[in-house]
C-alpha positions in Angstrom: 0.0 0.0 0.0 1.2 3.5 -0.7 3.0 5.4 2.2 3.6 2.3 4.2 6.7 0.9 4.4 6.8 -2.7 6.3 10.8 -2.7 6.7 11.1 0.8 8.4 7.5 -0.2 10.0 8.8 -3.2 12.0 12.0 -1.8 12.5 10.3 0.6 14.4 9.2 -0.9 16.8 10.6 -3.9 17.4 14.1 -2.5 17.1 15.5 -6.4 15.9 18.4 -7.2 16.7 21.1 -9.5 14.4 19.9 -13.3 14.2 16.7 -12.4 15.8 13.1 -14.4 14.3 10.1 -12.6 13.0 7.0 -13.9 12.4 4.1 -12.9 10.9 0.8 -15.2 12.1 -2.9 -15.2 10.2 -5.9 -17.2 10.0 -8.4 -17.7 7.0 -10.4 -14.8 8.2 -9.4 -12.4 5.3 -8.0 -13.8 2.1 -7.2 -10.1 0.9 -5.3 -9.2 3.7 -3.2 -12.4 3.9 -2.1 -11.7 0.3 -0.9 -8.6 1.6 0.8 -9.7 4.8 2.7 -12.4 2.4 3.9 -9.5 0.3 5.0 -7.8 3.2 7.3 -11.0 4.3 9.0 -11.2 1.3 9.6 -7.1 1.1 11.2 -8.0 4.8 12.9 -10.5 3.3 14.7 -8.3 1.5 14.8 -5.1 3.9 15.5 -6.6 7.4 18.8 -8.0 6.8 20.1 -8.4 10.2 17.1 -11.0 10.9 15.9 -14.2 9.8 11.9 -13.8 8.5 10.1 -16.9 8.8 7.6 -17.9 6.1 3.8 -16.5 7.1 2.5 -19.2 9.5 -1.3 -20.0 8.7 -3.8 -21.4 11.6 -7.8 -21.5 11.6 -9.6 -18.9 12.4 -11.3 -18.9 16.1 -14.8 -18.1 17.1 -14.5 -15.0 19.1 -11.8 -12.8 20.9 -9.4 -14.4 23.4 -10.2 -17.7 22.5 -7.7 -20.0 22.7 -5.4 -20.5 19.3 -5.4 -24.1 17.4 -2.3 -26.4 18.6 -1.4 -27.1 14.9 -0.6 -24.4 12.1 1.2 -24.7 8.8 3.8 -22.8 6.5 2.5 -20.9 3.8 4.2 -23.0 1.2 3.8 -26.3 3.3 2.6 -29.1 3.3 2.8 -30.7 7.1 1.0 -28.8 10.0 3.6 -27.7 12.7 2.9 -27.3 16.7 1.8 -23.7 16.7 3.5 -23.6 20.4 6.4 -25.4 19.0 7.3 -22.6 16.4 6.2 -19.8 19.3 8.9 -21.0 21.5 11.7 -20.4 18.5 10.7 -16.7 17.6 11.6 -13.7 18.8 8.9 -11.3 17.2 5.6 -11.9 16.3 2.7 -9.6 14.5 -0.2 -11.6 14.4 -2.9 -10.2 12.1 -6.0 -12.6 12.2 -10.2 -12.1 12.2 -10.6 -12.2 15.9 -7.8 -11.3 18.6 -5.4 -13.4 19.7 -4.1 -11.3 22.4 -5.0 -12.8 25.4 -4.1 -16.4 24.0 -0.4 -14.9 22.9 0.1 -13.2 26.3 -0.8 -16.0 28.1 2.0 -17.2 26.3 4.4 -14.9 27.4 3.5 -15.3 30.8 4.2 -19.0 30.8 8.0 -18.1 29.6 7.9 -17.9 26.0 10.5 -15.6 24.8 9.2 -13.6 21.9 7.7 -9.8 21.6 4.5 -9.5 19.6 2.3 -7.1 17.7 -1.4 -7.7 17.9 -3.1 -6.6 15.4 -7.0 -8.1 15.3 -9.5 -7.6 12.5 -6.8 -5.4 10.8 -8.3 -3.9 8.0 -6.1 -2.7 5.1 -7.7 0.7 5.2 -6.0 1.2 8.3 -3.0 1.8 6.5 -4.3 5.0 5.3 -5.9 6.4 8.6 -4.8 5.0 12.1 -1.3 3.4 10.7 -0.1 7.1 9.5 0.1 8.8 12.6 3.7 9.6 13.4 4.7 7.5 16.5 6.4 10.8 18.0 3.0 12.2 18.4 1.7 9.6 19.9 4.4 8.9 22.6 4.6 12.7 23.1 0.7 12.5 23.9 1.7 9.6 26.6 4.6 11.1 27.6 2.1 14.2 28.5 -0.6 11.9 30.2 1.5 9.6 31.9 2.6 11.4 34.9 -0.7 12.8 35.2 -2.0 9.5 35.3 0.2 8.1 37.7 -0.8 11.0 40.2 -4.7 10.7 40.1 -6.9 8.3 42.0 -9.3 8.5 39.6 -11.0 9.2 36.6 -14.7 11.3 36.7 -16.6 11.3 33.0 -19.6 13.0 31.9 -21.4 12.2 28.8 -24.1 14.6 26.7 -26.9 12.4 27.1 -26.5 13.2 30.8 -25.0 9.9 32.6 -21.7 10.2 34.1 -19.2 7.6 35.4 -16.5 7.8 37.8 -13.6 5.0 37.2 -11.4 4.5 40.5 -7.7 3.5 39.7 -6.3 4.2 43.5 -2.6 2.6 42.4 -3.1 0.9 39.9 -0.2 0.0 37.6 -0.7 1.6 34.3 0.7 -0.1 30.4 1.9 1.9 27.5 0.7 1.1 24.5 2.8 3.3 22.5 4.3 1.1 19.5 7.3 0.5 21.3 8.1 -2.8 21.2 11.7 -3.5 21.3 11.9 -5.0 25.6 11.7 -8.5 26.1 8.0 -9.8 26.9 6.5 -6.8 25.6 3.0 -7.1 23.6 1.0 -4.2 22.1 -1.7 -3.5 19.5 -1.1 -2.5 15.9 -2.3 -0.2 15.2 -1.0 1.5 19.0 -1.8 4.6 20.8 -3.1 4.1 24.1 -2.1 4.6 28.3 -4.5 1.4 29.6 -5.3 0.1 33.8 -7.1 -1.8 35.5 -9.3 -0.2 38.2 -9.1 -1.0 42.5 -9.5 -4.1 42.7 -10.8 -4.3 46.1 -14.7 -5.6 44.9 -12.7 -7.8 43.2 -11.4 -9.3 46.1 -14.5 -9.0 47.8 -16.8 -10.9 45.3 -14.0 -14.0 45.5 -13.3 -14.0 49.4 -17.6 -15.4 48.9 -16.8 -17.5 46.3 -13.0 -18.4 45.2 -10.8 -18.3 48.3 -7.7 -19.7 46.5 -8.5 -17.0 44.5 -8.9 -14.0 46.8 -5.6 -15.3 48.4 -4.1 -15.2 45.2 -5.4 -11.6 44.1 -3.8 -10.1 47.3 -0.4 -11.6 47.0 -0.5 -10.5 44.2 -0.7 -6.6 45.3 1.6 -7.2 48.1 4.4 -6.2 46.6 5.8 -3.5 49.0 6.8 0.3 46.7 9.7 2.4 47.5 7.4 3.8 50.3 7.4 0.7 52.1 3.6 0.2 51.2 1.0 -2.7 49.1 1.7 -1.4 45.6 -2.6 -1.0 46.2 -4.1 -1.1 49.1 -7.6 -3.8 49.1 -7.5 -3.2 53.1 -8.1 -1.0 55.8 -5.6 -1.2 58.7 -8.1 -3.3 60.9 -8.8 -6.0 57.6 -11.6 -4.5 56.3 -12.0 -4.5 52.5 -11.4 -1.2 50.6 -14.3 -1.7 48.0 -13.9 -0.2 44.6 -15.5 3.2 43.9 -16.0 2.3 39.9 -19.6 3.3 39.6 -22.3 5.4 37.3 -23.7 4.8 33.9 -21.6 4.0 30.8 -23.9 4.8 27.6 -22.2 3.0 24.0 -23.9 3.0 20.8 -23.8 0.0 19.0 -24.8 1.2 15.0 -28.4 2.9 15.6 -28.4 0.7 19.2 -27.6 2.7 22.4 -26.8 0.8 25.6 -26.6 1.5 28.8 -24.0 -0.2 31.5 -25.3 0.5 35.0 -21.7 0.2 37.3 -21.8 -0.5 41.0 -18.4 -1.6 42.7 -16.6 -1.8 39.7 -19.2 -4.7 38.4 -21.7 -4.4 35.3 -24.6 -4.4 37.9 -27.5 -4.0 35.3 -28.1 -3.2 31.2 -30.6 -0.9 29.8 -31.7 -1.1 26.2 -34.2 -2.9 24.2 -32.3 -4.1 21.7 -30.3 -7.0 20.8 -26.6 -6.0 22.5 -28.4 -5.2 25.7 -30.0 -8.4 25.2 -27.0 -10.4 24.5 -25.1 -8.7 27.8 -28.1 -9.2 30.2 -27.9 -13.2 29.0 -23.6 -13.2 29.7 -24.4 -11.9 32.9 -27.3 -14.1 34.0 -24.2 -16.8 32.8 -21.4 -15.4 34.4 -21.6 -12.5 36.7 -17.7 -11.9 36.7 -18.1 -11.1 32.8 -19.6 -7.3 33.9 -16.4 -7.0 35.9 -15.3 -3.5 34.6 -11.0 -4.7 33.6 -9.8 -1.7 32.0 -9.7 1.9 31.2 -7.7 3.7 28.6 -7.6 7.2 26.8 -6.8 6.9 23.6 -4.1 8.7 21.7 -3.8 8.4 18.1 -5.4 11.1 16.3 -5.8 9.7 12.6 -8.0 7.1 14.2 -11.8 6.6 13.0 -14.0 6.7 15.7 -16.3 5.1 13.4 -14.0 2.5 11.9 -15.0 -1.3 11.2 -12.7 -2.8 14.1 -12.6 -2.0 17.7 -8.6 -2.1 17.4 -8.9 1.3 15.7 -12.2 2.9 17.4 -10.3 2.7 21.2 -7.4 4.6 20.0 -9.5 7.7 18.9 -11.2 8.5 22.9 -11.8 7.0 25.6 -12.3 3.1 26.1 -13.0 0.6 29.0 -13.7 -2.9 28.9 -15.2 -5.7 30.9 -14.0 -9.4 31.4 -10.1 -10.5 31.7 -8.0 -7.5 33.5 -4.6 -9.6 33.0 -4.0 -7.9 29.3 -3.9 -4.5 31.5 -1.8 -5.5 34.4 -4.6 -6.2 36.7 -4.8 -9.6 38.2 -6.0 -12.6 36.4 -10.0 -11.8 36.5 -11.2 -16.0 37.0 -13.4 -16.0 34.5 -14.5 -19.9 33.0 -12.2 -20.8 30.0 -15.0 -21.2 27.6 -15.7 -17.0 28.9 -12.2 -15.4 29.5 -12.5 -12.4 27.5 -12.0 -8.8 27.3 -14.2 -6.7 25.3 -12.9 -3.0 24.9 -16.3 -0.1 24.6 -15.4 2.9 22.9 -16.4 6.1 24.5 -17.4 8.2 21.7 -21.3 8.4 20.8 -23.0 9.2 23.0 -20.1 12.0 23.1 -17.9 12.7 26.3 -18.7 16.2 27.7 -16.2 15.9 29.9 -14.0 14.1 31.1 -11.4 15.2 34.5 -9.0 13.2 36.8 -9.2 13.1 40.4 -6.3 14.0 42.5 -6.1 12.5 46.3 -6.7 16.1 47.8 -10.1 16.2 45.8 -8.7 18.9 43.4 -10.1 18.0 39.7 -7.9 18.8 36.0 -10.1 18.6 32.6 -8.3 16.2 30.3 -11.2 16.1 27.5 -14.2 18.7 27.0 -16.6 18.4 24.0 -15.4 15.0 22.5 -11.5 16.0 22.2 -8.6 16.1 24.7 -7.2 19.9 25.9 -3.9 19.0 27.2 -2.0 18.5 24.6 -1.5 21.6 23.1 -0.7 21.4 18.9 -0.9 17.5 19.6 -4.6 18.4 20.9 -7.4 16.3 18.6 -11.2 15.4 18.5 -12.5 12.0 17.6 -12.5 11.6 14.2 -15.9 10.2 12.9 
């Protein structure tokens, strides 16, 4: 495609170094794009001479996001399927372009020890290369290098929409993941296209919820805020001094329009506590949460900061990186813990902040004291780099 130059593109970001392995991974999800991605392995081929550029490794297409990937795949070229977790273990970079994402499946990977870096790049759409994959990646990280610090100060994060419902997401300590197309450290995993600042929220209903329910669980979720900071304190506190749980303070009313469908998440405690709409995707939430309560379990928020994004594109993967987005299921993906969500459910499923429009959107300081970060749909801090959704 015209302006976009795979070589300098993966170079980039990844930052390979000499005898390093690079892989690209699809599924039969989109023909067009495939043919493409091949195209772009031979042009690395040629371009990335200090690394050796696998063939394109094929494997079916899954059912939904975050399923789990197929143990065999095979070789464009090939003949003989190949362990797909064989081959994982002998790379060290991986983009992975299939229909639905794969990101939780490869990062599980990662956590289990596999070595490689990846790019995750679900339901990439070729028209991305002309929008949301033009941005320069200076502006970007100079947006998070902006946001970051003011992110890692505030306690949380108070919304207003213009139909009137508001939201207020708590992130008392929280650790917080750039997604900023860089790449290049060992274990690292981000979207393509990138531009984004993403966290879990407290995680003290969390806690709560499985102390009832899970109790290896619960045990597990605190050790693994334990971890002492440089002040000598629980990285995040879930407790009060005398034991008491610190419940999460992630609560309001989180409107999404799904095409001409507007839905309405009613948050208590950081859970999904109720859906308003009569229309199919309120539906089809009410019925996952009759299934599986955990699955309204709010796991993420995340500003987004690329401004050639569509707010109105195809794919989620490019909507969240034009505003604001939080999702429900999985927290891992986002540094939170492990959300134990059944196998056959362990998801995450980003909502994009956009329609119904933000009015306004401010972090929350410990003192109280309050600094506008969005007003009317587009962020104010930024200066030059300032930009509304694009629709």
């Amino acid at each position: 495609m015209p302006g976009f130059n795979v070589t300098d593109f993966v170079r980039g970001i990844f930052r390979p170094e000499e005898g390093e392995r690079f892989l690209f991974m699809v599924d039969g999800s989109n023909p067009k794009r495939n043919g493409v991605v091949l195209k772009w392995a031979a042009e690395l081929e040629r371009g990335l001479e200090e690394c050796n550029v696998l063939p394109v490794l094929y494997h079916e297409a899954t059912r939904e996001n975050g399923a789990p990937l197929p143990e065999m795949a095979r070789f464009y070229g090939e003949t003989e399927d190949v362990s797909l977790a064989g081959v994982l273990r002998k790379v060290d970079m991986v983009w992975s372009l299939p229909g639905h994402s794969a990101t939780r499946p490869l990062f599980r990977r990662i956590q289990e020890g596999y070595d490689f870096r990846c790019a995750s790049s679900p339901g990439f759409q070729l028209d991305m290369l002309e929008t949301v994959m033009t941005e320069p990646p200076e502006d970007i990280q100079e947006r998070g290098r902006i946001l970051r610090p003011m992110l890692d100060e505030a306690v949380g994060i108070h919304i207003e929409f213009e139909n009137d419902d508001s939201l207020y997401f708590d992130k008392r300590g929280v650790p917080l993941e750039d997604d900023l197309g860089i790449l290049h450290k060992p274990h690292s995993l981000g979207n393509v296209p990138f531009g984004e600042i993403c966290f879990p929220q407290h995680e003290g209903s969390l806690l709560e919820r499985l102390i009832g329910t899970d109790s290896a669980a619960a045990t597990a979720l605190e050790k693994y805020y334990a971890g002492l900071n440089a002040n000598g304190e629980a990285h995040v506190q879930l407790r009060e001094a005398d034991g008491t749980v610190i419940m999460t303070e992630t609560s309001g009313r989180m409107p999404v329009r799904y095409g001409k469908d507007l839905v309405v998440y009613v948050i208590r405690n950081g859970f999904v506590v109720d859906v308003e709409g009569n229309n199919e995707p309120a539906e089809n939430f009410r019925r996952k949460l009759e299934r599986i309560p955990l699955a309204g379990y709010i796991a993420e928020g995340a500003p987004g900061l690329n401004s050639r994004a569509r707010a109105d594109a195809k794919e989620t993967v490019e909507r969240e990186k034009a505003g604001f987005h939080i999702a429900t299921g999985n927290a891992a993906q986002v540094g939170g813990y492990p959300t134990p969500l059944p196998p056959q459910e362990d998801y995450h499923d980003d909502k994009v902040l956009v329609d119904p429009k933000i009015r306004v959107a401010k972090l929350v300081y410990a003192g109280g004291q309050m600094e506008t970060i969005m007003a009317d749909g587009r962020y104010v801090i930024f200066g030059s780099l300032n930009f509304p959704s694009i629709a």
